[in-house]
C-alpha positions as CSV (number, residue, x, y, z in Angstrom):
1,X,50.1,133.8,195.2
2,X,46.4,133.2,196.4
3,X,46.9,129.8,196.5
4,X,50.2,130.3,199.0
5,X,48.4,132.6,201.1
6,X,44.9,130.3,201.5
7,X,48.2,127.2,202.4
8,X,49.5,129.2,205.1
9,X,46.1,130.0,206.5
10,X,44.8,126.6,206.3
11,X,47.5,124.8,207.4
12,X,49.7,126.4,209.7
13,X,47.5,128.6,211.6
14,X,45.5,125.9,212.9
15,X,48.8,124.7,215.1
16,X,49.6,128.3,215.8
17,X,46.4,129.5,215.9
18,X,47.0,131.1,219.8
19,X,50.4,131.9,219.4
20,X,49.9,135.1,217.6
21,X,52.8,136.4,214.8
22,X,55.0,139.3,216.4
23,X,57.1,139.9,212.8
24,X,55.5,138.9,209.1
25,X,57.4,140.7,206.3
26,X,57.0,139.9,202.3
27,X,59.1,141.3,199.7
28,X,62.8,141.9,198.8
29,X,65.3,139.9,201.0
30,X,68.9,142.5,200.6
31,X,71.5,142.7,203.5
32,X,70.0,145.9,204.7
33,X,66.3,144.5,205.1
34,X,67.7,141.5,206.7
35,X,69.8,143.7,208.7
36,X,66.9,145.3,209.7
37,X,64.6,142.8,210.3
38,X,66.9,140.9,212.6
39,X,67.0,143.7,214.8
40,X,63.5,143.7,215.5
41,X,62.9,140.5,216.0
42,X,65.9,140.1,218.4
43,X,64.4,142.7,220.3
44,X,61.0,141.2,220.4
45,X,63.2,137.7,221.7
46,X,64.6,139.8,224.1
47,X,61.4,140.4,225.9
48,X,60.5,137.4,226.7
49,X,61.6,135.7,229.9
50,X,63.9,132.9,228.7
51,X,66.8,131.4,229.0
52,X,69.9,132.9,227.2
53,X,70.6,129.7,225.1
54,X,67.0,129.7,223.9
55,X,67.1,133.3,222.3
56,X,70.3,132.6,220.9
57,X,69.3,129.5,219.3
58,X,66.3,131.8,218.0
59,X,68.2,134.5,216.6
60,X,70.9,132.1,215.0
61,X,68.3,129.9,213.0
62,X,66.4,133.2,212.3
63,X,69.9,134.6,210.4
64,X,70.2,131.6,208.7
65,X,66.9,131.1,207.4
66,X,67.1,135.0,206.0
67,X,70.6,134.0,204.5
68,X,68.6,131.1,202.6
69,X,66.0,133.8,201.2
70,X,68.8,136.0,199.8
71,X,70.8,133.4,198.6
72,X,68.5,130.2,196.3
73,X,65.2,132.6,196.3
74,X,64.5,131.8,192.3
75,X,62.7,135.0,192.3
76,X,64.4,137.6,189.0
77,X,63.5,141.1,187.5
78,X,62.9,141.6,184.0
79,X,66.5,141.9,183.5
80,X,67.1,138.4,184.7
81,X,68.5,139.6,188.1
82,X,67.8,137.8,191.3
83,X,66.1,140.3,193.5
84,X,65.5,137.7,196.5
85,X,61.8,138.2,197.6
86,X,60.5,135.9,200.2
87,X,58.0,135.6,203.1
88,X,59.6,135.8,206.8
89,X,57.3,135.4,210.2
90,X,58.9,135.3,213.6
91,X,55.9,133.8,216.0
92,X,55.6,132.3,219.2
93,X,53.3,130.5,221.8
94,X,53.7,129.6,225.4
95,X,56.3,126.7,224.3
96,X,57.5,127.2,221.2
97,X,59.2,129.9,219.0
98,X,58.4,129.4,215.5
99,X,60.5,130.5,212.5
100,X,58.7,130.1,209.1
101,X,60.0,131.0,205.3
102,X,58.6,131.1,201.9
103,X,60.9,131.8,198.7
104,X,60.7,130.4,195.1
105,X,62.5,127.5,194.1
106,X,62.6,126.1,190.5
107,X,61.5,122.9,189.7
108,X,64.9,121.0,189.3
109,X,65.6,121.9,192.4
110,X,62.6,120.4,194.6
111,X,64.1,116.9,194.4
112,X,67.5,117.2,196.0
113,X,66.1,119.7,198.2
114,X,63.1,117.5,199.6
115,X,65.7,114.4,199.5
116,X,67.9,116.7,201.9
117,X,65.2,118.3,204.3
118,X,64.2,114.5,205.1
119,X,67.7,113.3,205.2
120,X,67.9,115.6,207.9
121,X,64.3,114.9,209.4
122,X,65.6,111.7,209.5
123,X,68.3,111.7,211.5
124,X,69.4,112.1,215.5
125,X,71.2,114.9,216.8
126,X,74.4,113.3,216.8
127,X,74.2,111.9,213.0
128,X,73.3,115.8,212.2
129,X,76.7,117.1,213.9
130,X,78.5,114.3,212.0
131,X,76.9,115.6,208.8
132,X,77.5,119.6,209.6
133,X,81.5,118.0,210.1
134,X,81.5,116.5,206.8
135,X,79.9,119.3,205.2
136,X,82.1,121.5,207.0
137,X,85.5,119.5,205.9
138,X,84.4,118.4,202.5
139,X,82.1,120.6,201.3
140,X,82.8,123.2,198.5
141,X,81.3,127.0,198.2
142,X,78.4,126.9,195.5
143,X,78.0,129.6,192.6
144,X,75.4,131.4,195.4
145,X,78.4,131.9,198.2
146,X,77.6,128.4,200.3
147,X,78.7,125.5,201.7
148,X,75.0,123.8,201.6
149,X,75.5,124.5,206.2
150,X,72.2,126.2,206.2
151,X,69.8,123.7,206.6
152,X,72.0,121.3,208.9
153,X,72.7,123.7,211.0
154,X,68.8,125.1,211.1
155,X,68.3,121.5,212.0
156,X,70.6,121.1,214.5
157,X,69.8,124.4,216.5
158,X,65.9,123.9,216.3
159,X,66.2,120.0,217.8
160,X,63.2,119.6,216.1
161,X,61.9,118.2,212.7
162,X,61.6,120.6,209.6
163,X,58.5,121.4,208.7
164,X,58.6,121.6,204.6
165,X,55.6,122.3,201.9
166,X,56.0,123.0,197.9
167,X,52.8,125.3,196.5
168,X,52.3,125.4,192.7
169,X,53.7,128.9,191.7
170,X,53.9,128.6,187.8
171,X,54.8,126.3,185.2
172,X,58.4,126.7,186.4
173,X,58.7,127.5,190.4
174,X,56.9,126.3,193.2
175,X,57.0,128.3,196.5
176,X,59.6,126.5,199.2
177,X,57.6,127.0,202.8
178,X,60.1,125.9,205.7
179,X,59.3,126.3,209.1
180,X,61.7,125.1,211.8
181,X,60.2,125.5,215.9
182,X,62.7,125.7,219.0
183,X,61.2,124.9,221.9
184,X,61.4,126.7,225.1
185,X,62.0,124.2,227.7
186,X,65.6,124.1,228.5
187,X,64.8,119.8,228.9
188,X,64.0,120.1,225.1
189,X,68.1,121.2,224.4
190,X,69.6,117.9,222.9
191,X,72.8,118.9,222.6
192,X,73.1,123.0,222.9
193,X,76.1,122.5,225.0
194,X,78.0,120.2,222.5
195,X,76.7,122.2,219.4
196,X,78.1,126.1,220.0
197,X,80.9,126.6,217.9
């Protein structure tokens, strides 16, 4: 975990290094914890003086990103039961609100999952509704609970491209960092009107 820790140090607090981090939390990701945590943050959102559509944009990529912790974290007890640990942070500057997770994710898994996050990096805000459609129409609920919406729609809200990094874990895992930024600029909202659903 050292080597996770010295990654999130190194790397992402030299962008953020002003910003200061209202919310870290690190450990089990249940309903209740996420519950919890969601409040808080929301409320911390709520302090700040800006615009309605920006804090709801916060708070919706926020749930989502949680909902992603609980659900693929590849993170089991010594019963073989996924307890959903993760890292969570909730920070901000004078332009930007930042949204950044950790959780485990097997190795098999890295491929689709980088091929996805830059898919979506890839593409303008109008290919990304056309994909959250399809996904929507076409696409079937998964052994976790999902229809594989997350990450669009994290996309879609932040207007923004994902930030992504894979850290050596064990032989098995590596440690899935995503950070997604919303900016606070209502001229920065590509689409907010056409995207509430």
């Amino acid at each position: 975990m050292d080597n996770i820790i010295y990654f999130i140090k190194s790397t992402l607090s030299s962008e953020m290094a002003s910003s200061g981090f209202p919310l870290i939390y690190k450990g089990e990701m249940n309903h209740q914890i996420m519950r919890s945590f969601a409040f808080m943050a929301n409320r911390k959102i709520a302090e700040k003086n800006i615009p309605t559509s920006i804090r709801k944009r916060v708070f919706h990529i926020m749930i989502e990103c949680l909902q992603n912790i609980t659900k693929h974290s590849d993170d089991y007890d010594e019963k073989d039961k996924q307890i959903g640990n993760g890292l969570f942070v909730v920070g901000h500057n004078k332009d930007s609100f930042y949204v950044i997770t950790g959780n485990l994710v097997r190795n098999e898994k890295m491929k689709s999952l980088e091929e996805r996050l830059m898919l979506l990096n890839q593409s303008t805000p109008t290919e990304l509704r056309k994909l959250f459609m399809k996904q929507m129409i076409e696409g079937s609920l998964n052994e976790k609970g999902g229809a594989g919406l997350g990450l669009i729609d994290i996309s879609r809200k932040s207007g923004r491209k994902l930030f992504y990094h894979f850290v050596p874990f064990d032989k098995h895992r590596h440690f899935f960092l995503l950070a997604a930024s919303i900016a606070i600029d209502n001229s920065s909202e590509k689409e907010d009107n056409e995207e509430e659903m």
